[in-house]
C-alpha positions in Angstrom: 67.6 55.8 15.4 65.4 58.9 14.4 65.5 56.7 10.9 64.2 53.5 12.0 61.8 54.8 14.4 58.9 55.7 10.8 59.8 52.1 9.9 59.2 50.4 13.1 55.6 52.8 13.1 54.9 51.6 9.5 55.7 47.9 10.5 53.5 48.1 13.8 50.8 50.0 12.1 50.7 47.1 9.3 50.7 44.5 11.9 47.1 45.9 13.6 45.7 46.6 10.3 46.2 42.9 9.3 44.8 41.9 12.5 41.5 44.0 12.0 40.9 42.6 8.6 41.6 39.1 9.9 39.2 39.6 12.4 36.4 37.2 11.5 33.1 37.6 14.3 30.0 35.6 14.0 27.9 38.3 13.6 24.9 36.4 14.9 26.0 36.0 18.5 28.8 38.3 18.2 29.6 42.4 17.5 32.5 44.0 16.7 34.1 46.5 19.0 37.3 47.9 18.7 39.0 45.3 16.8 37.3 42.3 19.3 34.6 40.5 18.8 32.2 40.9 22.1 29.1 38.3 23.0 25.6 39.9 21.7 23.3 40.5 24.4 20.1 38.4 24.5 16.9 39.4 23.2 16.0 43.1 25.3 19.6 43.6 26.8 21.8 45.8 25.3 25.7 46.2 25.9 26.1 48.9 28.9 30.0 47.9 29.1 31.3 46.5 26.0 34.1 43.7 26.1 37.6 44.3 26.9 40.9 42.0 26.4 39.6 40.4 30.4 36.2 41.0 30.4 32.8 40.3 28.2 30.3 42.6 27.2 28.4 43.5 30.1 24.4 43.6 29.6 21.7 45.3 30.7 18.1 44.9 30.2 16.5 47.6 28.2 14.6 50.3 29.8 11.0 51.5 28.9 10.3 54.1 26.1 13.9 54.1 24.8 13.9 54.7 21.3 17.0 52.8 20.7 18.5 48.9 22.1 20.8 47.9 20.5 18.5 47.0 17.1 16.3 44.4 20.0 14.9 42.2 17.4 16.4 43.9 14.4 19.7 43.7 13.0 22.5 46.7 12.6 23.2 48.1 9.6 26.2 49.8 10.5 29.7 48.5 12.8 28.7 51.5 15.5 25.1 50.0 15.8 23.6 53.2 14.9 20.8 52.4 12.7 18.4 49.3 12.6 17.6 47.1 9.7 14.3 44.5 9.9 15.3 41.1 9.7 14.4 39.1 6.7 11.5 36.7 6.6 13.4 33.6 5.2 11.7 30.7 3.8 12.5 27.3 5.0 15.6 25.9 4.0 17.1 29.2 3.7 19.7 31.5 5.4 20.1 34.7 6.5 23.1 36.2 5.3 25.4 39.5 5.9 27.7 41.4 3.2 29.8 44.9 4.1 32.2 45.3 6.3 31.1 48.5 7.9 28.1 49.1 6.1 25.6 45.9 6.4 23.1 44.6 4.3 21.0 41.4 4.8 19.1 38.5 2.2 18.4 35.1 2.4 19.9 32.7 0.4 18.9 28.8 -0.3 21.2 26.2 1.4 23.6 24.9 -1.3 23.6 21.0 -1.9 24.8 18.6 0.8 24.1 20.9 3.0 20.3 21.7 5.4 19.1 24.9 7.4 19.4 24.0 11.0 16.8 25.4 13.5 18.7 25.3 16.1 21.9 27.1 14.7 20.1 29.2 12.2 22.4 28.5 9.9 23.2 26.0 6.7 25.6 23.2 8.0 26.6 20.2 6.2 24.5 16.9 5.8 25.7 14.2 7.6 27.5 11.4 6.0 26.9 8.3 7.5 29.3 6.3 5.6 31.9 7.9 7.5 30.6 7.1 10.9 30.0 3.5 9.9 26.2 3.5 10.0 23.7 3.0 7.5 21.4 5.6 5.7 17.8 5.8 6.8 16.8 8.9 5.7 19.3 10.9 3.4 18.7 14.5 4.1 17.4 17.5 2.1 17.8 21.1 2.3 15.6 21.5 5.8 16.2 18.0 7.5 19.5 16.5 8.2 20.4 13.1 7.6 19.6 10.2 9.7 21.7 7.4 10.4 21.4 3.9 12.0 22.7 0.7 12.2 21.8 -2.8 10.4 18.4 -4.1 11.8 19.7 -7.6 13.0 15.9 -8.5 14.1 14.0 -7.9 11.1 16.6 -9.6 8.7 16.0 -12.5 10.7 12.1 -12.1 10.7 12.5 -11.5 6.7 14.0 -14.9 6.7 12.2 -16.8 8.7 8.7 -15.6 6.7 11.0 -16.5 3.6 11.1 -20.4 4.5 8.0 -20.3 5.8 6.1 -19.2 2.4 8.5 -21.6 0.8 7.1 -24.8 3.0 3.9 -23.4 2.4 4.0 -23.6 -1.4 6.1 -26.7 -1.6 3.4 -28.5 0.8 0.6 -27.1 -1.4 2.7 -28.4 -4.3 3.0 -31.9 -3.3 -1.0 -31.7 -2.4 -2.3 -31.1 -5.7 0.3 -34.0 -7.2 -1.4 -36.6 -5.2 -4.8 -35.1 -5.3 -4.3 -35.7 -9.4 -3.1 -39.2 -9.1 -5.6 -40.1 -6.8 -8.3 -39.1 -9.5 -6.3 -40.7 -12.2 -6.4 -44.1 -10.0 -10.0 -44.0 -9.9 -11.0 -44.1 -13.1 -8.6 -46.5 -14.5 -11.6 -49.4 -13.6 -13.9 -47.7 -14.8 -12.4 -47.6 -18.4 -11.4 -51.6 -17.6 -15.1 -52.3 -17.2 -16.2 -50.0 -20.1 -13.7 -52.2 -23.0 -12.6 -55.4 -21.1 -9.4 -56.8 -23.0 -8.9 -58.8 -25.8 -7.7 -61.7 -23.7 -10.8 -62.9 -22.3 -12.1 -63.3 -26.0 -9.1 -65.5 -26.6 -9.8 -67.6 -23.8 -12.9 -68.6 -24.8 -13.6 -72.0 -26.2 -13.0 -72.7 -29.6 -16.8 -73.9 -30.4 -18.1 -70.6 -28.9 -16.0 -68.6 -30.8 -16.5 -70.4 -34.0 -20.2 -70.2 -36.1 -21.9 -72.9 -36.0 -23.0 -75.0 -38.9 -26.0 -76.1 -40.2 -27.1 -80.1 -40.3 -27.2 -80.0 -44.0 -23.4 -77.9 -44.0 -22.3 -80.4 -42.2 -23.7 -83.1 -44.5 -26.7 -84.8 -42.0 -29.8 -85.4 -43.7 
């Protein structure tokens, strides 16, 4: 037994380590204590009673000329809380992010593509993609607005349409106007032109005395 008791140790020590480095807290509503991760307190509360395996961190408003509360406004640079960093100023569209894992430090980093800096989350999250949702793209997102979706516009495709046939009546009608304005003017002066050269046929009508010369009395042999 005394031999598999330094196993069982090694095994179980193992086994918490693991856990530890598993452990994964969202370091902007959450602190790490003692291998949990415990609910920040709000803005001018610090923890007076941290969380347990039952129980949540316990807060309490900070009191007047205390040097130290929990890094209020600031961020920690350290797991034990002990120092106080200034948060960075990001730009829009940017993040704040953390690297150490006991030792902290902070910078602000641009949200990668497909995904926008939410306001609300303070935080890059994907874009949304409408297609999967079944909707249609209205506005397709950048790197500080998220995307907007929206259905097909049932209304205005039928406006669209009905301004479509109406242009076209409007043209055709227009188009059939000017035809018989033009053959209205080419119908009245078609008697004006008869007047102007009157046909050969009523020259051919004419008697055949008028429309021969007539001869002289000595031509035609009278003396």
């Amino acid at each position: 037994m005394d031999r598999v008791k330094p196993y069982v140790i090694l095994f179980a020590t193992g086994c918490v380590l693991s856990m530890c480095m598993a452990l994964d807290c969202d370091w902007k509503t959450q602190y790490e204590y003692k291998g949990r991760c415990c609910k920040t307190c709000l803005s001018g509360e610090y923890p007076r009673q941290h969380c347990s395996e039952n129980s949540q961190s316990v807060c309490e408003k900070c009191k007047e000329k205390r040097d130290h509360c929990f890094c209020n406004n600031d961020l920690c640079e350290n797991v034990e809380c002990s120092k106080c960093s200034t948060t960075p100023q990001c730009k829009q569209g940017e993040e704040l992010k953390r690297t150490g894992s006991f030792k902290f430090g902070y910078s602000c980093r641009v949200c990668t593509n497909q995904t926008y800096y939410s306001e609300k989350d303070k935080m890059c999250k994907p874009i949304l993609n409408c297609s999967e949702i079944g909707m249609l793209v209205k506005f397709p997102g950048n790197r500080t607005h998220d995307a907007i979706c929206g259905y097909q516009d049932n209304n205005h495709n039928s406006l669209v349409t009905h301004n479509g046939i109406v242009m076209g009546l409007v043209i055709t009608g227009l188009t059939c106007m000017a035809i018989l304005i033009y053959l209205c003017i080419q119908r009245t002066r078609e008697p004006r032109t008869k007047k102007k050269y009157p046909p050969t046929s009523s020259f051919l009508n004419m008697p055949s005395e008028e429309r021969g010369c007539k001869l002289s009395k000595e031509e035609i042999g009278e003396v």
